[in-house]
C-alpha positions as CSV (number, residue, x, y, z in Angstrom):
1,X,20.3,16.7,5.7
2,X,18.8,14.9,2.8
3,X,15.7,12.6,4.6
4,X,14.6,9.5,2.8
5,X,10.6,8.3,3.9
6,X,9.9,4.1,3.3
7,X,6.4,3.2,3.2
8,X,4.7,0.2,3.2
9,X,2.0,0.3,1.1
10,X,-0.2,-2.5,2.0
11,X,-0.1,-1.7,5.4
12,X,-1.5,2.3,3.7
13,X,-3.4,0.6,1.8
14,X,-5.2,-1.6,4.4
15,X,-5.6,0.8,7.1
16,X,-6.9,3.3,4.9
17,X,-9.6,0.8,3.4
18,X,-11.1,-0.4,6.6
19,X,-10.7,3.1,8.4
20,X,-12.7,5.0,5.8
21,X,-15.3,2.1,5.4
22,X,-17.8,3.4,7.6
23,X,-21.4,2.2,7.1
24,X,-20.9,2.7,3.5
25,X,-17.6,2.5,1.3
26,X,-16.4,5.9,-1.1
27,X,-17.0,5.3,-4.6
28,X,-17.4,7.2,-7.5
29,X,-20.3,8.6,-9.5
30,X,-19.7,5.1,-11.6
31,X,-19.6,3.1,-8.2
32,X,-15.6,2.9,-8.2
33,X,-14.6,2.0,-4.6
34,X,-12.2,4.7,-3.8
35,X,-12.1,4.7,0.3
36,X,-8.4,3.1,0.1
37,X,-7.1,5.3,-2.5
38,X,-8.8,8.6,-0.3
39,X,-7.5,7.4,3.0
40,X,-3.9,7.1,1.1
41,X,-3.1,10.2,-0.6
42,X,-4.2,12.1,3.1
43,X,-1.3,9.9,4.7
44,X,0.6,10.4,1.9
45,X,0.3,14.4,1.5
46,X,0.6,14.6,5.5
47,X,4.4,12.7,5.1
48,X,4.7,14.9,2.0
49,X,3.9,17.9,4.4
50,X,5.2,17.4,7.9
51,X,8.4,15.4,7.2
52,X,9.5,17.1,3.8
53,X,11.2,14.4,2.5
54,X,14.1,14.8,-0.7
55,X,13.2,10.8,-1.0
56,X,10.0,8.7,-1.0
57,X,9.6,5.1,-1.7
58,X,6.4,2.7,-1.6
59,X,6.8,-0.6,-1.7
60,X,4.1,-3.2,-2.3
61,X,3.2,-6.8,-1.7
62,X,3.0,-9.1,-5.1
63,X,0.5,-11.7,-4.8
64,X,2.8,-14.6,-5.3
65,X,3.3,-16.6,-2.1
66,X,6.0,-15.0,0.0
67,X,9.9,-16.7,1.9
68,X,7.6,-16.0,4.6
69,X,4.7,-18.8,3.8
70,X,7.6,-21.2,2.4
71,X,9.2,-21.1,6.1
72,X,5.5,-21.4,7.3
73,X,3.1,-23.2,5.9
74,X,0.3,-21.8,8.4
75,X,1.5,-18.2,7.9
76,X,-1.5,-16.0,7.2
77,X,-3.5,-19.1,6.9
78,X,-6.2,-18.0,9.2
79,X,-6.2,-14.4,7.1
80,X,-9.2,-13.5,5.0
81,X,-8.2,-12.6,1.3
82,X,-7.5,-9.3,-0.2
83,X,-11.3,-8.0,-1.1
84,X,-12.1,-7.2,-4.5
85,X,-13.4,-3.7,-2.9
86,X,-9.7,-3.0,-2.1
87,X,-8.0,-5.3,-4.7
88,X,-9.5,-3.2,-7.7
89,X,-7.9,0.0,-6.1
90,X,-4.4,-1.2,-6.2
91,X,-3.5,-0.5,-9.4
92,X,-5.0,3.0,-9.3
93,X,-3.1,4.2,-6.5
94,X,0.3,3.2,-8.1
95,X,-0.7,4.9,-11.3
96,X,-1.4,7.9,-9.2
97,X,2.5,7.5,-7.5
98,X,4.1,6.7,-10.9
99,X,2.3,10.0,-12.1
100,X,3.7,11.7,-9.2
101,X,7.2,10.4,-9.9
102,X,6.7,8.6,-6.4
103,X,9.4,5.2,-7.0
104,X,7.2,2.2,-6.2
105,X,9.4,-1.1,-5.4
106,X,7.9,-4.7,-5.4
107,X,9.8,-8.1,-5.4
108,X,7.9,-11.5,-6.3
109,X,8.8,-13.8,-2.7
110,X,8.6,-11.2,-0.3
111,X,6.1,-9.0,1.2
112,X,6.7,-5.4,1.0
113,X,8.1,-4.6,4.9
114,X,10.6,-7.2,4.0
115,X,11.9,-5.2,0.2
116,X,11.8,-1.9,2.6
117,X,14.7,-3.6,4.9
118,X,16.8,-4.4,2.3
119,X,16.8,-0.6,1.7
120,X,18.1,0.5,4.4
């Protein structure tokens, strides 16, 4: 049976920042943050590994507000922003899964849990 793996990747994304932080973030030699981008690809390969999937699809979040914060004005309103540490790693990682012919799915509106059920 063919098996089909959805991931969110904000949610990667996010718990891979703030669980590799540490005392001190990853970066390169250059001082590129890379902590999110580390903590993602050893999710990622560990999917890729124990689940074997014929399928694979990472959705993100766009940062345009969401149906979410137009039903709610106070949703996420308490919520820090995005950090530039993790911001600036974004577009790296989905070069990275466009170069491993990973599909990446985003929709402007909604957040990327909510694209992920409309593809099931």
């Amino acid at each position: 049976m063919d098996k089909l793996v959805l991931v969110d990747g904000n949610s990667i994304m996010n718990r891979a920042f703030y669980g590799i932080m540490g005392n001190r973030m990853l970066t390169t030699k250059d001082g590129k943050y890379t902590n999110a981008i580390y903590g993602f690809l050893a999710i990622l390969f560990k999917i890729l590994e124990d689940i074997e999937p014929q399928y694979l699809v990472v959705a993100f979040d766009l940062k345009a507000p969401t149906a979410r914060h137009k039903m709610y004005e106070g949703y996420k309103a308490n919520r820090k922003g995005m950090p530039d540490e993790l911001a600036e790693q974004m577009p790296i990682i989905k070069e990275i899964l466009s170069a491993m012919n990973i599909d990446i799915v985003e929709m402007e509106g909604y957040e990327a849990d909510d694209v992920l059920r409309y593809l099931i």
